[in-house]
C-alpha positions as MATLAB code, in Angstrom:
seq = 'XXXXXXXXXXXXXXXXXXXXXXXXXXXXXXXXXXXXXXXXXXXXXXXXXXXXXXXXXXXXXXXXXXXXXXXXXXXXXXXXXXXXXXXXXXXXXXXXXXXXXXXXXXXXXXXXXXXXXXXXXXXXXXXXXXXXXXXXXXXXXXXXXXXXXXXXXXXXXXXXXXXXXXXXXXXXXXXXXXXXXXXXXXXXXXXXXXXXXXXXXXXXXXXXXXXXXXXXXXXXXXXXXXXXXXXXXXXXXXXXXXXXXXXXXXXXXXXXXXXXXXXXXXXXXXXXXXXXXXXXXXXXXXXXXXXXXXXXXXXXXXXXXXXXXXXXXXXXXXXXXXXXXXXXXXXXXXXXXXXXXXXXXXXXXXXXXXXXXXXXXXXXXXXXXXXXXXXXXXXXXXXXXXXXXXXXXXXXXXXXXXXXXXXXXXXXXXXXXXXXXXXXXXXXXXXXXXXXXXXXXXXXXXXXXXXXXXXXXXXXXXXXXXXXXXXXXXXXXXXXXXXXXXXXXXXXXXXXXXXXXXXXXXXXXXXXXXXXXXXXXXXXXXXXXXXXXXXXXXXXXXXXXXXXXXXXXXXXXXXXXXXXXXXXXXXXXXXXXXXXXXXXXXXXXXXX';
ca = [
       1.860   15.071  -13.482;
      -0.963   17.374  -13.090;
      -1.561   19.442   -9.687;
      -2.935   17.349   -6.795;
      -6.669   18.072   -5.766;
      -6.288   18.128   -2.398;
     -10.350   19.117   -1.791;
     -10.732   15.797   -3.015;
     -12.447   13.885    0.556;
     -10.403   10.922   -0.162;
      -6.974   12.904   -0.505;
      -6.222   13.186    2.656;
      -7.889   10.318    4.141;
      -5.402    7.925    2.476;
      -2.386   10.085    4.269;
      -3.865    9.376    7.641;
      -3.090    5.977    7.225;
      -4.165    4.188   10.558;
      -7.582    5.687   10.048;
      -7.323    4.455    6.041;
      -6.953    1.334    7.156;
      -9.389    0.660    9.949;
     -12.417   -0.651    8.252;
     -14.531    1.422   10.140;
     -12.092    4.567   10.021;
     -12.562    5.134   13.047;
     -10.394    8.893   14.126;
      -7.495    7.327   15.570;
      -5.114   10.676   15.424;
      -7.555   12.217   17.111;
      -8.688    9.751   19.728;
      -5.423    9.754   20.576;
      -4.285   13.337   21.223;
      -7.286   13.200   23.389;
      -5.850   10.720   25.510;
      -2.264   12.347   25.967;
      -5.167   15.070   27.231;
      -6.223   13.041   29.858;
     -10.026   13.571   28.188;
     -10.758    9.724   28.305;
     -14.412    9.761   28.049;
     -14.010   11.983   24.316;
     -11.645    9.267   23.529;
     -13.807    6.677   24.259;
     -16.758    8.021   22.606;
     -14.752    9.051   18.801;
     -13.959    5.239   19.295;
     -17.718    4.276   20.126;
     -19.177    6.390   17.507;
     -17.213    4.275   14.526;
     -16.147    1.019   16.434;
     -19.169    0.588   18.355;
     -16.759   -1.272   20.744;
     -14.084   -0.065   21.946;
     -13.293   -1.563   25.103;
     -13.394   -5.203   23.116;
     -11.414   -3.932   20.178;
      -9.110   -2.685   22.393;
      -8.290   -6.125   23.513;
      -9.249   -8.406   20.636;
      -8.766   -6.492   17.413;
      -6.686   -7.713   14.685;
      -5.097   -4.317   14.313;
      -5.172   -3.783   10.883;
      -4.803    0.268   11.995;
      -0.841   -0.505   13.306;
       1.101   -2.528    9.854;
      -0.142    0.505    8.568;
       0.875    3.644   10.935;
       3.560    6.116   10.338;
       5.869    5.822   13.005;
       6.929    1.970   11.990;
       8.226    3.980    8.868;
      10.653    5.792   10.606;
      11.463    3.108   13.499;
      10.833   -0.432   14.265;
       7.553   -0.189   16.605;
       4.147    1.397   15.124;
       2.061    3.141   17.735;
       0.533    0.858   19.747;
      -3.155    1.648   18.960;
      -5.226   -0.994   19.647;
      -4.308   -1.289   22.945;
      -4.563    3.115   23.342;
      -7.767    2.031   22.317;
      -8.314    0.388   25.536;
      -6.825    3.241   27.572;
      -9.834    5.248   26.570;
     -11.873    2.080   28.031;
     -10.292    1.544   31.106;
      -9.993    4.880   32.125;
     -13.680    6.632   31.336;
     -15.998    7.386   33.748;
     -20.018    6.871   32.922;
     -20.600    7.834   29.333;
     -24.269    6.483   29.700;
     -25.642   10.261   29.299;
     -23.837   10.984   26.005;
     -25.013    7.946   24.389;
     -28.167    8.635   21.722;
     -31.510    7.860   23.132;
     -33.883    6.883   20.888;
     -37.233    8.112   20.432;
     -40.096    7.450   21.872;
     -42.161    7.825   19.214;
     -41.447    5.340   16.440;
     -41.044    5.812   13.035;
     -43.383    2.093   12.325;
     -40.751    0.765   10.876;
     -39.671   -2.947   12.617;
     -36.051   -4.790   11.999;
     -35.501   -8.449   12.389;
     -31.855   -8.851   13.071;
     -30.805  -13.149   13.001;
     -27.841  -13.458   15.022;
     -26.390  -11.303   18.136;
     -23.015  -10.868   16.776;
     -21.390   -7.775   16.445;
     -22.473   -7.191   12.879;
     -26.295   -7.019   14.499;
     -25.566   -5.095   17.375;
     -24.038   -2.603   15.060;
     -27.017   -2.771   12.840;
     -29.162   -2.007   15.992;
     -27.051    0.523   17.108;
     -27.353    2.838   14.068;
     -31.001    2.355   13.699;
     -32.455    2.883   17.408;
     -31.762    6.725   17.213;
     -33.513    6.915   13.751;
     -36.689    5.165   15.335;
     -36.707    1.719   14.381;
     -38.428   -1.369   16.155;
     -35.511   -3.793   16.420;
     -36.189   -7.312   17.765;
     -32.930   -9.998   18.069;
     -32.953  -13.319   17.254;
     -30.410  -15.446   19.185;
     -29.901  -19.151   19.783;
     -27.442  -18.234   23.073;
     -28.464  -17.007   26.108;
     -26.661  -13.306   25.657;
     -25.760  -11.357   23.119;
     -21.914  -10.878   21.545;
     -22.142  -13.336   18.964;
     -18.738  -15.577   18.835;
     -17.183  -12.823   20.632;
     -18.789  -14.091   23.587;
     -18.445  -18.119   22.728;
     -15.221  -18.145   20.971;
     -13.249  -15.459   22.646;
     -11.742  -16.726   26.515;
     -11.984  -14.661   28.877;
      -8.010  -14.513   29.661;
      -8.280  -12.273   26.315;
     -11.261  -10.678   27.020;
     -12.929  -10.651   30.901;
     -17.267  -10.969   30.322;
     -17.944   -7.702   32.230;
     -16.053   -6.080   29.464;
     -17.873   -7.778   27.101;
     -21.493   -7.437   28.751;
     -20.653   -3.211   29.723;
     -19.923   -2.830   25.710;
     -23.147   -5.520   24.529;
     -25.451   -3.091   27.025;
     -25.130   -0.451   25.758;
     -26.637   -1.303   23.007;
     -29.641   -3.576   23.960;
     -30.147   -0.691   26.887;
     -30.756    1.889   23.923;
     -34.323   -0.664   23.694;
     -33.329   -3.677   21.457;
     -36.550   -6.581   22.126;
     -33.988   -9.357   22.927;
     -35.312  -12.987   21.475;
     -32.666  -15.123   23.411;
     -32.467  -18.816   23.391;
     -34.642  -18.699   20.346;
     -33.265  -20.760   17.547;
     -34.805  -19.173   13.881;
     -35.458  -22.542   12.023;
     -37.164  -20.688    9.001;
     -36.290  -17.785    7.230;
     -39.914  -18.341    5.331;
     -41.283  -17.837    8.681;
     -39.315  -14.926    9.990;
     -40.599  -13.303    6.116;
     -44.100  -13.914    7.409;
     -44.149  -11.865   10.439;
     -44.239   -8.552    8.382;
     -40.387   -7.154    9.044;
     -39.559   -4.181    7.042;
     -36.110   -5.793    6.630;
     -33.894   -8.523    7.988;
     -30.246   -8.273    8.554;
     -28.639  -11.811    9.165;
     -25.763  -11.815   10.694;
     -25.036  -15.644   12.100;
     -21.894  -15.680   11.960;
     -19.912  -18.563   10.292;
     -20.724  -21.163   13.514;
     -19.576  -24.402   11.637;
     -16.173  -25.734   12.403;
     -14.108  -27.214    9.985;
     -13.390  -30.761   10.631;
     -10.745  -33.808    8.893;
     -13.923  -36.368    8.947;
     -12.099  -38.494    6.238;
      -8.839  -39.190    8.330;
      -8.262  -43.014    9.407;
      -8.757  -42.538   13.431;
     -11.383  -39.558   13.073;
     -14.745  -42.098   14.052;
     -12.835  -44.373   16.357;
     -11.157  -41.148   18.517;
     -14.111  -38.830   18.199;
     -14.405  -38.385   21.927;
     -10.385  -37.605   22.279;
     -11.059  -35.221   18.936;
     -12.774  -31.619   19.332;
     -14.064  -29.375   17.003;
     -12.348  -25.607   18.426;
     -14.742  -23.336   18.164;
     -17.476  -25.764   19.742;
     -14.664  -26.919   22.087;
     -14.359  -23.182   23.030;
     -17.972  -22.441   23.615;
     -18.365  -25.995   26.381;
     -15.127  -24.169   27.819;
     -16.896  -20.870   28.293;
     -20.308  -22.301   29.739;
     -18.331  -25.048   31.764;
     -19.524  -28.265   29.896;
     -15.651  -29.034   29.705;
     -13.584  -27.925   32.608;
     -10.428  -30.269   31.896;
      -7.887  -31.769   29.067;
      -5.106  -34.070   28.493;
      -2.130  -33.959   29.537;
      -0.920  -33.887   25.659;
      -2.713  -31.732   23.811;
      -2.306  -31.426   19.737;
      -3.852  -28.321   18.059;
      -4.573  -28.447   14.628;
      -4.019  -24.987   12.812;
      -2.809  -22.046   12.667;
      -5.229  -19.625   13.062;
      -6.042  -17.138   16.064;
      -8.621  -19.829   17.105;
      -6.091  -22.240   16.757;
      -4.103  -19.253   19.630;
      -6.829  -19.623   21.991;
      -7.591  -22.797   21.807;
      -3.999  -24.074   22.856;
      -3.500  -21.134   25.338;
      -6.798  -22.329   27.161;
      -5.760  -25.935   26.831;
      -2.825  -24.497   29.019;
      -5.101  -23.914   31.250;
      -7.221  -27.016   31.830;
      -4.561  -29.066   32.688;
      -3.249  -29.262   29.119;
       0.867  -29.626   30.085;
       2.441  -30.365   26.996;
       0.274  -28.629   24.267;
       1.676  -28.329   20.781;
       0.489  -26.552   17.854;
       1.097  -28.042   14.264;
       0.603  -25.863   10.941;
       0.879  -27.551    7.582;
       2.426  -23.711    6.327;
       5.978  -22.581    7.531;
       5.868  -20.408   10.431;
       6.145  -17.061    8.802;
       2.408  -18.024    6.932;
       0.293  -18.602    9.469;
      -2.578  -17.017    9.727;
      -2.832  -15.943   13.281;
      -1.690  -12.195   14.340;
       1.659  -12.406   15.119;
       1.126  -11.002   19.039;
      -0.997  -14.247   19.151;
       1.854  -16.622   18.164;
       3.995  -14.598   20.712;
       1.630  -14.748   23.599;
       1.484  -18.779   22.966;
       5.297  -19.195   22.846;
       5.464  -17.369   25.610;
       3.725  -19.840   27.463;
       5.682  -22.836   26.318;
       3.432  -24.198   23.473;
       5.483  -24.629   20.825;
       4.720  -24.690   16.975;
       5.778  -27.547   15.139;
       4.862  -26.552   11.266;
       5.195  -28.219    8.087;
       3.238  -31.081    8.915;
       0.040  -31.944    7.465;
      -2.083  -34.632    9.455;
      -2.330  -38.019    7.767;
      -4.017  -40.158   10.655;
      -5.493  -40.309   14.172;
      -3.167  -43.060   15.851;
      -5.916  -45.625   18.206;
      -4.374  -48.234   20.546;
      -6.709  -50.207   22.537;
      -9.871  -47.589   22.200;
      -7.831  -44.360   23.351;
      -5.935  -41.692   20.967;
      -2.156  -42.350   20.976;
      -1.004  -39.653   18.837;
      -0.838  -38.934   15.020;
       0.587  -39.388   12.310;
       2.173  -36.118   10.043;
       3.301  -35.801    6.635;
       6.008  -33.336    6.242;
       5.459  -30.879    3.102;
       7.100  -27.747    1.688;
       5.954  -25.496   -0.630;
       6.544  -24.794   -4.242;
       5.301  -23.080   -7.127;
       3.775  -24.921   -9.998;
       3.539  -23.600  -13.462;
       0.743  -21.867  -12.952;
       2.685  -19.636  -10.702;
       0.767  -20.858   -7.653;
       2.665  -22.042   -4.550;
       0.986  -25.584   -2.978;
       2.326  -27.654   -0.416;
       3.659  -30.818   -1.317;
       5.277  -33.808    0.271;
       9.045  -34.146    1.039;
       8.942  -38.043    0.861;
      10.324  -38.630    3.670;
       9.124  -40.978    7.044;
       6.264  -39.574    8.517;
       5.904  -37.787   11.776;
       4.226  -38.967   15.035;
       3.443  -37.036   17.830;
       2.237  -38.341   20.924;
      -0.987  -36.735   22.582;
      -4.126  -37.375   24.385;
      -6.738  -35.087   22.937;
      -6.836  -33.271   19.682;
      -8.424  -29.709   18.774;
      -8.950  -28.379   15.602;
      -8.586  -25.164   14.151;
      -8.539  -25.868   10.955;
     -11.573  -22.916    9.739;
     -14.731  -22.081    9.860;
     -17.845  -21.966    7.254;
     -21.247  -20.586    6.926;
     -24.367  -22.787    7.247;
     -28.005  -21.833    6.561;
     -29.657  -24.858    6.685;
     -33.096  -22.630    7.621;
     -32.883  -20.848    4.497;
     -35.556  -21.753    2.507;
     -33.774  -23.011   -1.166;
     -37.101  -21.543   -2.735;
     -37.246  -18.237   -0.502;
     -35.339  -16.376   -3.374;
     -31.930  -15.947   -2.414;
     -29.029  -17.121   -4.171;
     -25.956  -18.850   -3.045;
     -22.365  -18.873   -4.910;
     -19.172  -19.625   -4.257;
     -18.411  -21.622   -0.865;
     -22.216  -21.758    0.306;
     -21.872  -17.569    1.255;
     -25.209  -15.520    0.049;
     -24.767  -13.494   -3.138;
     -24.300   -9.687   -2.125;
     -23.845   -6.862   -3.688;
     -20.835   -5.993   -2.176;
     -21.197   -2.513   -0.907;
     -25.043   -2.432    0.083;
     -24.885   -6.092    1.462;
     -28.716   -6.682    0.262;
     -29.184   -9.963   -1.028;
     -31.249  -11.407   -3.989;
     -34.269  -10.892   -1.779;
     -34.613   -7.116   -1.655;
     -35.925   -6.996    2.084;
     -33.003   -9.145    3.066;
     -29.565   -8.325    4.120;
     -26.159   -9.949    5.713;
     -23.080   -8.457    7.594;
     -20.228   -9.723    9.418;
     -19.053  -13.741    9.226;
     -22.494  -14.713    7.363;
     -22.042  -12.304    4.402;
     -18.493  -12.746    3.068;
     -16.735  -15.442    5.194;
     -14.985  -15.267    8.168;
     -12.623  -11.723    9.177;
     -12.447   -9.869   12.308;
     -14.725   -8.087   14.831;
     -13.989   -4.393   13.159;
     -14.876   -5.983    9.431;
     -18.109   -7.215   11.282;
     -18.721   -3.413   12.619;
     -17.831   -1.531    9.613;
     -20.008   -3.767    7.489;
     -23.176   -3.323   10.093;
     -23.164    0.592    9.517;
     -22.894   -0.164    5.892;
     -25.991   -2.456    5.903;
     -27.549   -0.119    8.321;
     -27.924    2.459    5.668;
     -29.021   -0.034    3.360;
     -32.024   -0.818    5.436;
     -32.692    2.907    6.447;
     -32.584    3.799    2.752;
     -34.249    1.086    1.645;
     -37.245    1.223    3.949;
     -37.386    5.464    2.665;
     -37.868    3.324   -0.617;
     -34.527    5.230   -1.851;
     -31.546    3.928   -4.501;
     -29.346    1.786   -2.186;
     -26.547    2.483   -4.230;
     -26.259    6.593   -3.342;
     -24.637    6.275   -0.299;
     -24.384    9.722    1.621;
     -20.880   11.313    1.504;
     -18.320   11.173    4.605;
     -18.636   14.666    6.674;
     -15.286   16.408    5.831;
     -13.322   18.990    7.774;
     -10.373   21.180    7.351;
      -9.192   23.497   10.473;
      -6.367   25.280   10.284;
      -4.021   24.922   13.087;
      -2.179   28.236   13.745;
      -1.980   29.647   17.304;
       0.961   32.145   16.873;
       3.969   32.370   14.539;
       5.655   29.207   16.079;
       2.917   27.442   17.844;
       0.115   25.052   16.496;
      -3.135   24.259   18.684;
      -1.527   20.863   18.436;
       1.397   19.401   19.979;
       3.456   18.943   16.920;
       6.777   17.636   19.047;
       8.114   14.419   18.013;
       9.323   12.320   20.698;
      11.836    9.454   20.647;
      10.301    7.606   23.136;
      10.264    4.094   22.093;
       6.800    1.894   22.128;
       5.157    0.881   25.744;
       5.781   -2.550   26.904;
       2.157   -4.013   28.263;
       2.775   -5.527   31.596;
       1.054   -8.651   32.229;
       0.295  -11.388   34.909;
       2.282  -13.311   35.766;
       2.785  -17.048   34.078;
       2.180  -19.061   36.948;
      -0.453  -17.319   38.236;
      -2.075  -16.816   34.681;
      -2.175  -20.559   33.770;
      -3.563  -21.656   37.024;
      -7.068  -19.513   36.297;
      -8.387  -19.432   32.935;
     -10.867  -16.314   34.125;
      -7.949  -14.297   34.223;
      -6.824  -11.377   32.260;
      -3.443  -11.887   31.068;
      -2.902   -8.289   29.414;
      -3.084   -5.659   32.456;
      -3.426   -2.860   29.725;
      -1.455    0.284   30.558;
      -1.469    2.259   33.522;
      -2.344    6.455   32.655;
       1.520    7.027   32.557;
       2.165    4.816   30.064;
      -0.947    5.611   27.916;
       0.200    9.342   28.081;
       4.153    8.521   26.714;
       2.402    5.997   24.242;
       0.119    8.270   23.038;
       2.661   11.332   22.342;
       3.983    8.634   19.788;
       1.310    9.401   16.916;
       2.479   11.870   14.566;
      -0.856   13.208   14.086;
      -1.217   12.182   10.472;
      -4.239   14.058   10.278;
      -2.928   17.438   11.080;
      -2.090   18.183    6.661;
       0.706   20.403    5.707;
      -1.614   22.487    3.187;
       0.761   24.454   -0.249;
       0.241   27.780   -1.033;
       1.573   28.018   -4.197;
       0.661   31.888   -5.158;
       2.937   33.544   -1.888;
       5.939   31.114   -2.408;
       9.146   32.747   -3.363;
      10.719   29.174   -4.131;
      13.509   29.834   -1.168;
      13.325   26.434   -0.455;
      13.649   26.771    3.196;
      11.323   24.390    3.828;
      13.123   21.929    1.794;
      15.958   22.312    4.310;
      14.219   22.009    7.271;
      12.382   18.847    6.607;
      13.898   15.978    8.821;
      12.667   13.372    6.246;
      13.849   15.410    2.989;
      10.004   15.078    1.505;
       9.534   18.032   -0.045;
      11.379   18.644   -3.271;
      11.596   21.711   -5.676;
      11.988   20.280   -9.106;
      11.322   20.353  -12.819;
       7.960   18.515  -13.579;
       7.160   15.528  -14.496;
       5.165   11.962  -15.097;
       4.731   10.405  -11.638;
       7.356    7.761  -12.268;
       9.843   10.663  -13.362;
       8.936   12.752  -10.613;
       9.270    9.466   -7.873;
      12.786    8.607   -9.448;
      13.853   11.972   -9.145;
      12.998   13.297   -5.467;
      15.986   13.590   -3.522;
      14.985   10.687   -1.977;
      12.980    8.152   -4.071;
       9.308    8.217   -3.485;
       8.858    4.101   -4.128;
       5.597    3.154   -1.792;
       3.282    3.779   -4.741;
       0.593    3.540   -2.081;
       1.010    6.525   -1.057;
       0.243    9.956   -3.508;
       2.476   12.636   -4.296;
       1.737   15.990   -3.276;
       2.492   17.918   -6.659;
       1.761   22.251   -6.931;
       0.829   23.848   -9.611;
       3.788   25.837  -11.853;
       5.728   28.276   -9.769;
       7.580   31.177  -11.145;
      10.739   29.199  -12.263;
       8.930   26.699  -13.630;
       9.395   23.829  -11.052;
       6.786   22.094   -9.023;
       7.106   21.454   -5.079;
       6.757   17.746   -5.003;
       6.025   16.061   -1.436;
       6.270   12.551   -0.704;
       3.191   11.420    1.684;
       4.923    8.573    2.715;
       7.566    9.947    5.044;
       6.208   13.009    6.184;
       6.134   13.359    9.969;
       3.649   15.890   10.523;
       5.986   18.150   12.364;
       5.158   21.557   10.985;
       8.913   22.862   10.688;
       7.720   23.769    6.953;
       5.351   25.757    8.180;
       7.690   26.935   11.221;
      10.564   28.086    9.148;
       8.729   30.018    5.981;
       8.876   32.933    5.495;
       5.589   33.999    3.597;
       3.779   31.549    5.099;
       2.959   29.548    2.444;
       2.744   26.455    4.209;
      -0.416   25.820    6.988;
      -0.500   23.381    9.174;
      -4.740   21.592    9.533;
      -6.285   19.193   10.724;
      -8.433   17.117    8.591;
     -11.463   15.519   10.260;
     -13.180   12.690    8.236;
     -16.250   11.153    9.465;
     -17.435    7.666    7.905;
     -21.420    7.807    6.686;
     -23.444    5.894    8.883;
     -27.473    5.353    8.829;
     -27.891    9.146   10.173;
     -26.333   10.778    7.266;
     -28.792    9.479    4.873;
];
């Protein structure tokens, strides 16, 4: 195995693995620190710079940052990130004068962006401080996108929502609210530069076919619209018995706020076992938690009318198996079907795009499942001067897909209005600092603690299912944001080889607490993984491989475990181990 390059940018971005994962890699490592610092507004604005939203993705996010973090090798509980993420919120002061202000001179270049999601607003974001005219197009009254219709406000209270939003319109977005775009041949006409659409996938998914559906359509709701009359207080009540269809996170909120409206025996039913369903699994939790319970391997065969009102329905029960193919499909047991009693019925069953004011003749193409065809890193479409993000450009995800794919189409535009190759995108900004202090002591804490992860207090139940406005999730207080934080073990702080001033003592090798670094005989990588002294089998992660030494062996170190500690670099005696911090900065619009 040849000698890893660790100048390679990407090397040590894959080690810091919460960051590697975010899809906007946003710093988390070092967001963090700052936070056991008690420096909450340079938290908040690492977060703001990549995430756009911190405050919101502090309470919504799907966390994709926390399967993947470090410390849930080594113990049960990952760091608890996202909701660190919200310390930084809660706990600024104003950050208003260290936001970018545009200029005032513009560049005469205007932006149409379709949709106020967070895809747009993202879009706008990057774009203001380069110059840009950017006017919004937005059916609602407000911006946020299905944040704001989708989202209750138990999860996620508006002036959280509407601080974060402001931000950005305040930096001198032209806001086109209530404004419905019925033509994208129109919007073409009115000279934009570019056009970002990012609508969103706003229709519902609904069982139209089912026996029951036509008779019981005003028992039967659609969840995301269901959701939205919730939010602008069309619907203010339920059922008593409330079914919800699905097993999504929409299919979470919906039967949490059914809770809420009066809803006292809400169930959710899932045609996949439990351990498949789609929703995060601190969504499931928080719904158990307040006695909804999840009945799943059912999939619905009828709505169930007796004299003009929804009884119940009717289930088929199903398991899964794998065909020939090797594909696993649900399939019916045979046996009686199920029927559950209920009053009303929501479903959660999906979303999908819609572009009915797309023009069929404007020049862009559709494929698979009615989504535009993209090229999938610029995100411009088969119209040059057009471009999607978020829900509208490859189905529905999560908020922080939505983000990390506006600063990606915001360079798009930028580099397509300099009438530049879309496809040389500008590099990340890279960093390496070393760390050394003194002898023994590193500019960063390097202790390992055992505390275990923060429990979030909450309201409580009673009071929390009697108002639908409030918060559930108090967040935590600045004590336990401080132990929390001092849980990361600052994955991007690098334990950097020298292999010219190592004497092979192998000192290090003793030290380590997580036996990852090896002194052995070279190797291919599977010979070398088999033959650590402990097995290096996450292939995800690289192998940190020197060049020759004197004896002939390699010093082999497994990314996987390693804690970050510095005792390596502690405990040798030429020094031949440095402890620094790599800093890795996603390319956005500016960089270009």
């Amino acid at each position: 195995m040849k000698p890893t390059k660790i100048e390679h940018p990407e090397y040590f971005h894959r080690v810091i693995d919460c960051q590697y994962a975010c899809p906007a890699h946003t710093q988390v490592p070092e967001y963090i620190r700052l936070i056991t610092a008690g420096r909450y507004d340079d938290a908040y604005m690492i977060n703001w710079i990549s995430n756009v939203f911190p405050g919101i993705l502090g309470r919504i996010c799907d966390r994709p940052c926390e399967p993947a973090c470090r410390r849930g090798r080594v113990e049960k509980e990952p760091v608890a990130i996202c909701r660190l993420k919200r310390v930084a919120a809660d706990f600024k002061e104003s950050i208003k004068a260290r936001l970018p202000v545009p200029p005032k001179t513009k560049n005469g270049r205007r932006i149409a962006l379709i949709g106020g999601g967070p895809a747009s607003l993202t879009v706008a974001r990057d774009l203001l401080p380069l110059g840009y005219q950017v006017d919004l197009f937005d059916d609602q009254s407000a911006a946020g996108g299905f944040v704001r219709t989708q989202v209750p406000s138990f999860r996620l209270p508006q002036e959280v929502l509407d601080e974060e939003v402001n931000y950005i319109l305040d930096m001198g977005v032209n806001c086109h609210f209530n404004h419905y775009v019925g033509s994208l041949k129109e919007m073409l006409g009115r000279g934009y530069d570019a056009i970002f659409i990012g609508t969103g996938a706003p229709r519902g998914r609904d069982l139209p076919e089912l026996p029951g559906r036509k008779e019981g359509d005003r028992f039967i709701h659609v969840g995301i619209y269901w959701l939205a009359a919730v939010l602008y207080r069309h619907i203010d009540r339920i059922g008593k018995r409330v079914l919800v269809i699905g097993g999504g996170n929409t299919a979470m909120d919906c039967c949490r706020t059914a809770r809420r409206l009066g809803g006292d025996k809400v169930k959710v039913v899932v045609r996949s076992p439990r351990a498949e369903m789609k929703a995060s699994p601190w969504e499931i939790e928080d719904a158990l938690h307040e006695d909804i319970p999840i009945h799943d391997k059912l999939s619905p065969l009828e709505f169930v009318i007796k004299d003009g009102r929804l009884a119940g329905m009717l289930f088929e029960r199903v398991e899964g198996q794998v065909d020939d193919q090797g594909r696993r499909r649900l399939t019916a047991t045979g046996e009686a079907p199920v029927f559950l009693p209920c009053d009303e019925v929501l479903l959660a069953i999906g979303q999908q795009n819609a572009f009915p004011w797309i023009e069929k003749d404007i020049g862009i193409e559709f494929g698979r499942n009615g989504l535009p065809v993209l090229h999938e890193i610029t995100h411009q479409s088969t119209l040059p001067q057009v471009f999607f993000g978020g829900d509208a450009a490859f189905g529905p995800r999560n908020v922080i897909t939505a983000v990390a794919q506006g600063h990606q189409a915001a360079i798009s535009i930028h580099l397509f209005c300099e009438g530049r190759d879309l496809r040389q995108r500008p590099h990340p900004r890279v960093n390496l600092t070393g760390q050394k202090m003194g002898f023994h002591d590193w500019i960063y804490d390097s202790h390992v603690t055992d505390d275990e992860r923060q429990l979030v207090p909450t309201v409580e139940k009673v009071r929390s299912l009697k108002d639908r406005l409030l918060e559930v999730e108090l967040g935590f207080d600045a004590d336990r944001g401080h132990r929390e934080s001092r849980r990361c073990l600052n994955c991007d702080v690098q334990t950097i080889f020298i292999d010219r001033t190592c004497i092979e003592c192998d000192a290090c090798a003793d030290i380590c607490p997580v036996t990852c670094i090896n002194f052995i005989v070279g190797g291919d990588e599977d010979d070398l993984r088999s033959r650590l002294q402990i097995p290096a089998d996450n292939r995800e992660q690289a192998l940190y491989v020197s060049p020759p030494l004197p004896t002939g062996r390699v010093m082999v170190k497994d990314e996987n475990v390693c804690l970050h500690c510095g005792l390596c670099a502690e405990r040798c005696p030429t020094a031949s181990w440095e402890m620094s911090k790599f800093t890795y900065h996603e390319a956005q619009a500016e960089d270009v």
